[in-house]
N, C-alpha and C positions, 0 to 999 in steps of 0.2 A: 449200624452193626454193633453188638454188644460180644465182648472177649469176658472170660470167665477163667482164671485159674484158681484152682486149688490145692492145696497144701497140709501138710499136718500127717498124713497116713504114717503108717509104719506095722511094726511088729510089737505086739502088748504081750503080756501072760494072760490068764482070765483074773478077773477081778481088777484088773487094771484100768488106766485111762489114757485117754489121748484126746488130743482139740484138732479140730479140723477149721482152716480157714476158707474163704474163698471170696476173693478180690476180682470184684465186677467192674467193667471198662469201656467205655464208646458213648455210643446214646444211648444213655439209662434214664428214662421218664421217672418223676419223683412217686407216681403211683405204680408198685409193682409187687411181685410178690417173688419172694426167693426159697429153692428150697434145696430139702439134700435128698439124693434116693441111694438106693445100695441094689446091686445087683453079684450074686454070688453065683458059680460055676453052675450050669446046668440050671437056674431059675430065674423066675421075670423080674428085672429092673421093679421095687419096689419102693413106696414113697415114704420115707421115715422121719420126715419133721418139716410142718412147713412156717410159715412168717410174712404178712401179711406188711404195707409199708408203716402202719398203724402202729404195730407189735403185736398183732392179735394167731398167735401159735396155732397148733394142731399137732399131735403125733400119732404115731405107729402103735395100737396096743404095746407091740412087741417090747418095743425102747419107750415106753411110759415111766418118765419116775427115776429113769437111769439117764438120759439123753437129753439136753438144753439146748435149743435151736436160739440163736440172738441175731442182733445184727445194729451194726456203726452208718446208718444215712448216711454220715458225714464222708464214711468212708468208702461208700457203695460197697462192704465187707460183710457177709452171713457169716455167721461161727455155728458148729455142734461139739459140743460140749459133751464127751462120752464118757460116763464113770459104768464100776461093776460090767466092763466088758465080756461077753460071753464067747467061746468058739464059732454059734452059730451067726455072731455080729461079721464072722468074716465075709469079704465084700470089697468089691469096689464102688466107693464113693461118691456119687455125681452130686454136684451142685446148679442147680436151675434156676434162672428167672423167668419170667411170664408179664410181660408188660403187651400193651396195647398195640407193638407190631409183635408179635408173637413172641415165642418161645427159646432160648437160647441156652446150652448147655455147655458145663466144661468138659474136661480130655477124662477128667475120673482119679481119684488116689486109693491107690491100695492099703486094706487095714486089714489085718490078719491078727487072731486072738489064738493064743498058744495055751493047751489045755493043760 
């Protein structure tokens, strides 16, 4: 079993930033891949940066260029790194791994960008 909390959410203005953490926990295989998605009221859970164990990224058009996905092995720890926050970035937060027994996700942190 793999636990997952995450951290960091809050309340920004636009233009603003915030760091999101999320501290992975159990049986975590050294190959795996970690990610964040966001899902905002009334729309589908979307996938906004992912991180391969390699460090090999992917992102969202949408957060291209504004958004850093990283991540501590040492620490089983993903980060996103959120600058130039927009209103529509508001969302709850999930962070996900994907390893080799399946898929395991956190509770989710709220981030809300104030216009």
């Amino acid at each position: 079993q793999v636990q997952l909390v995450e951290s960091g959410g809050g309340l920004v203005q636009a233009g603003g930033s915030l760091r999101l953490s999320c501290a992975a926990s159990g049986s975590i295989f050294s190959s795996n891949g970690m990610s964040w998605y966001r899902q905002a009221p009334g729309k589908q859970r979307e996938l906004v940066a992912a991180i391969c164990s390699s460090g090999g990224t992917n992102y969202a058009d949408s957060v291209e260029g504004r958004f850093t996905i990283s991540r501590d092995n040492a620490k089983n720890t993903v980060y996103l790194e959120m600058n130039s926050l927009k209103p529509e970035d508001t969302a709850v937060y999930y962070c996900s791994l994907r390893q080799i027994d399946g898929d395991y996700w956190g509770q989710g942190t709220q981030v809300t960008v104030s216009s």
